[in-house]
C-alpha positions in Angstrom: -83.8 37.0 142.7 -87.5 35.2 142.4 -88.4 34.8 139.1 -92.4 35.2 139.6 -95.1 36.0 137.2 -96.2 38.9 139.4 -92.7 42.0 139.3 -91.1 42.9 142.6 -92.5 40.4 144.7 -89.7 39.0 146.6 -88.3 41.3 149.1 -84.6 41.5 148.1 -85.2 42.1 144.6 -86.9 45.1 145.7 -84.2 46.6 147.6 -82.8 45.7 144.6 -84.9 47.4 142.4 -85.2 50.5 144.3 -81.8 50.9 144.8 -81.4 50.7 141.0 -84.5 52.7 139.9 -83.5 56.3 142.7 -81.7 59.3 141.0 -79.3 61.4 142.6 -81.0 62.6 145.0 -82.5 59.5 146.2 -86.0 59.2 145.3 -88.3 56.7 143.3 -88.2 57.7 139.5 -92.4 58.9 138.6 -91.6 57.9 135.0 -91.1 54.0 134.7 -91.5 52.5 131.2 -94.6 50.2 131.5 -93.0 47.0 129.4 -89.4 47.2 130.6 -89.5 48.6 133.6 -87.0 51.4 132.9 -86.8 54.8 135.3 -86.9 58.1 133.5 -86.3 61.3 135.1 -89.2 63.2 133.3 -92.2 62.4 131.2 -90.7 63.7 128.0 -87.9 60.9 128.4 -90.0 58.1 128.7 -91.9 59.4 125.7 -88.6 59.3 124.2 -88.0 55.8 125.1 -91.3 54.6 124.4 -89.9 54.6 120.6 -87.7 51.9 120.9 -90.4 49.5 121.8 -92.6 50.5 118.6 -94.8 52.9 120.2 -95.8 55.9 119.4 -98.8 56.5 120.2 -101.4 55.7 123.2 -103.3 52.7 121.9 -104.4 50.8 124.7 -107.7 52.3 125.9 -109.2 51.4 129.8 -113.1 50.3 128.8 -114.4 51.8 131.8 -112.8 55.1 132.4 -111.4 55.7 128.6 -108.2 56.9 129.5 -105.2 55.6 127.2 -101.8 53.7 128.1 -98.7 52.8 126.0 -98.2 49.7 126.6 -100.7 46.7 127.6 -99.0 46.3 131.1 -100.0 49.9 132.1 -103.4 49.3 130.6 -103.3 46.1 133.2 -102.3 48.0 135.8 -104.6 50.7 135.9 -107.5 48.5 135.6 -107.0 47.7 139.3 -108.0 50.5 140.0 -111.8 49.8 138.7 -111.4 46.3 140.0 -109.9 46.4 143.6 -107.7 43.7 142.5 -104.0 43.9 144.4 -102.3 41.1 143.2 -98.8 42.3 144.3 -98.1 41.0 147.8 -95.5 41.9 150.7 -93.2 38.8 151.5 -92.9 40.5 155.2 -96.1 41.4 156.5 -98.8 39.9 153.5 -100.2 43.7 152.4 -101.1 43.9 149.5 -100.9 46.7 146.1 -101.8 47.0 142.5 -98.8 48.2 141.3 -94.7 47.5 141.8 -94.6 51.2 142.3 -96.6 51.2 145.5 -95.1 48.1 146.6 -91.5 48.7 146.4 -92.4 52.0 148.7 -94.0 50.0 151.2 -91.0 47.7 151.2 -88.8 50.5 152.0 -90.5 50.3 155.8 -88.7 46.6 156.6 -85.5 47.4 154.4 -84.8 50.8 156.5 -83.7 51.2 159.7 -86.4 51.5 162.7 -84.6 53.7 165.2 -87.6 55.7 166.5 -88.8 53.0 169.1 -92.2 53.7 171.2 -91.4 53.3 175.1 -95.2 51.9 175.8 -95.2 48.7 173.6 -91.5 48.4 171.6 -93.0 49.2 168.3 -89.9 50.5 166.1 -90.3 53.2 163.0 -88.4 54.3 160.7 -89.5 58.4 161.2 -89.7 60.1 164.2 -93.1 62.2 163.0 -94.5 58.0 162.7 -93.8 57.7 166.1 -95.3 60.9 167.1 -98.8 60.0 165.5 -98.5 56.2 166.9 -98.2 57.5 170.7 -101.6 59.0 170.4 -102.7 55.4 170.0 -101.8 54.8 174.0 -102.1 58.6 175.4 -105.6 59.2 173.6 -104.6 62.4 172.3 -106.8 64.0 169.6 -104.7 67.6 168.4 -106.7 68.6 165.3 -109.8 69.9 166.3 -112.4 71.0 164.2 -113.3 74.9 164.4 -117.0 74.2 163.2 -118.1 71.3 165.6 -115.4 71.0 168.1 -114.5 66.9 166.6 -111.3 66.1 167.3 -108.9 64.2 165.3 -105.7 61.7 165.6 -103.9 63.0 162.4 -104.7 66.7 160.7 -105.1 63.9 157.3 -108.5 62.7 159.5 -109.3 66.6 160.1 -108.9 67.4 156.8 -111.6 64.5 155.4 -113.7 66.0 158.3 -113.6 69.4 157.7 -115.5 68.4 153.8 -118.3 67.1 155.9 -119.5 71.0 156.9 -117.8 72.7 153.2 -119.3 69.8 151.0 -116.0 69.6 149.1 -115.7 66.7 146.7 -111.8 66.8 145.1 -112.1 63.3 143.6 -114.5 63.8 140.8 -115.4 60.1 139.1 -113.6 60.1 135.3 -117.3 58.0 134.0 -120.5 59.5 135.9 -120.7 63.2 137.7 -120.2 61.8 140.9 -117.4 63.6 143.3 -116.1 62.4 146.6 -114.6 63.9 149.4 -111.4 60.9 149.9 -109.6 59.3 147.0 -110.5 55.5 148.9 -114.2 57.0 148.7 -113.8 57.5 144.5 -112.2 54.0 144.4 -115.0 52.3 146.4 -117.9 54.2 144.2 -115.3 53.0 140.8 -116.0 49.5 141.9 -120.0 49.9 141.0 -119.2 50.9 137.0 -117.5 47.4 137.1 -120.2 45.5 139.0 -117.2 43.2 140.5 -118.8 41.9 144.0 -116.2 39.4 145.4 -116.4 39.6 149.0 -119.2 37.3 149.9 -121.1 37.1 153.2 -120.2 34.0 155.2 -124.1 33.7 156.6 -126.5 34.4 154.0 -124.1 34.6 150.3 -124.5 37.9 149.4 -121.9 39.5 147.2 -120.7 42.7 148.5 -118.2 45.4 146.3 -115.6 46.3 149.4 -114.6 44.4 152.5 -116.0 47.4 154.8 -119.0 46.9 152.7 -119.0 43.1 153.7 -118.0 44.4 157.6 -121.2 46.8 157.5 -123.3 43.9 156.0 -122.5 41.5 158.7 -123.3 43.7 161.4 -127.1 43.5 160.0 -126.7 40.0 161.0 -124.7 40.9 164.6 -126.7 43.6 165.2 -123.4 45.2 166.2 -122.8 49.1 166.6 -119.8 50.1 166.6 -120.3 53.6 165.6 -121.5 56.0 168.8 -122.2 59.7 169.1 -120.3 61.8 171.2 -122.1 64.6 171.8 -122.8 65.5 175.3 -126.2 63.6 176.5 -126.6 61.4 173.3 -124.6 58.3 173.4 -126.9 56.9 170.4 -124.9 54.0 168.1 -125.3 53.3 164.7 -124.1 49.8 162.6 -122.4 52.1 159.7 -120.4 55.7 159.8 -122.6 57.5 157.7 -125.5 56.5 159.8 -124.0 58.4 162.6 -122.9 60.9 160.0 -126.3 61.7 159.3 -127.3 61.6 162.7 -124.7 64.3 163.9 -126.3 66.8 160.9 -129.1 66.5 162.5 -127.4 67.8 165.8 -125.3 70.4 163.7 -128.3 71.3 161.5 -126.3 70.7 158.2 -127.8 69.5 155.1 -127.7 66.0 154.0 -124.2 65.7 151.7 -125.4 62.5 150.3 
């Protein structure tokens, strides 16, 4: 195995790892010790365990959301979350995570076996139900329609984000202000302005934006590009950013302003 400063890294110590961190039944351990990396099978035994390293109690406190770790490492860890940082970094195809956890389940799409093979362009998964939703890429199929507007969608996930555009559901409350989103990736962009961290910069003028879609939407201001188009019967109309053309289908639907 690699020894690098940053855990899990190399891809054979993570077949490794997971190999040696799965219970009986096969799956990835939810309770790993944040200083040695030891798998428990429930919370209460990693409590447990958490005594032979000294600690007893929750000292290490995240400055921006106030929520309390163990151990230092898990305090690291879950200030990524605030930052965007994803220092952990797939030796195969160069994605990259926050955490080992989410890394060594990534991994697992090299290490296993792709039998499910798509007949238009070769592309090999590992689960038939992958290969399902990737055929829609060349056929065009949309299956999940909404029953409010008629919108059709790729994956019912995509439905689902949809359908909180008409019932103003918000499931991802923010843990420091009263904000609530409607996507978890919509709470972790809005986390990013409590740490005022701007580090992707634009190329043309040097401004600092929060999120790389945030840097793609600021560019097009510069392009002029719009990607975004309406497709309501008769309309056509094309906006530089989604929630321009979000607003512009309420005004079609007649639905209040969620913003």
């Amino acid at each position: 195995m690699e020894n690098d400063i940053e855990p899990l890294r190399n891809v054979k110590c993570l077949s490794l790892n997971i190999r040696l961190r799965t219970d009986q039944h096969g799956k990835l351990n939810n309770h790993t010790c944040g200083i040695c990396y030891k798998p428990f099978p429930t919370k209460r035994a990693l409590q447990t365990h958490n005594r032979t390293h000294g600690i007893l109690e929750r000292r290490h406190k995240c400055s921006v959301c106030e929520k309390k770790f163990y151990a230092q490492t898990e305090l690291t860890i879950h200030m990524r979350k605030h930052t965007g940082e994803r220092p952990l970094v797939c030796t195969t195809c160069q994605k990259r995570f926050a955490d080992p956890r989410s890394l060594a389940k990534h991994v697992k799409i090299h290490i296993g076996e792709k039998k499910f093979v798509c007949e238009i362009c070769q592309k090999k998964f590992i689960h038939s139900y992958s290969l399902t939703t990737h055929r829609r890429v060349h056929t065009g199929e949309k299956p999940f329609v909404c029953s409010t507007c008629g919108h059709s969608y790729t994956t019912s996930t995509q439905l689902t984000l949809h359908t909180r555009t008409h019932t103003q559901e918000k499931p991802y409350p923010c843990s420091v202000c009263p904000k609530a989103f409607a996507s978890g990736s919509g709470l972790a962009t809005h986390q990013l302005t409590h740490t005022g961290i701007r580090k992707y910069v634009c190329s043309i003028c040097g401004k600092g934006l929060r999120t790389s879609p945030d840097l793609a939407a600021h560019l097009r201001t510069h392009t002029g590009e719009k990607p975004f188009e309406c497709r309501i019967p008769n309309c056509n109309k094309r906006y530089k950013t989604h929630s321009q053309l979000s607003a512009h289908i309420r005004a079609h639907t007649g639905e209040p302003d969620v913003t």
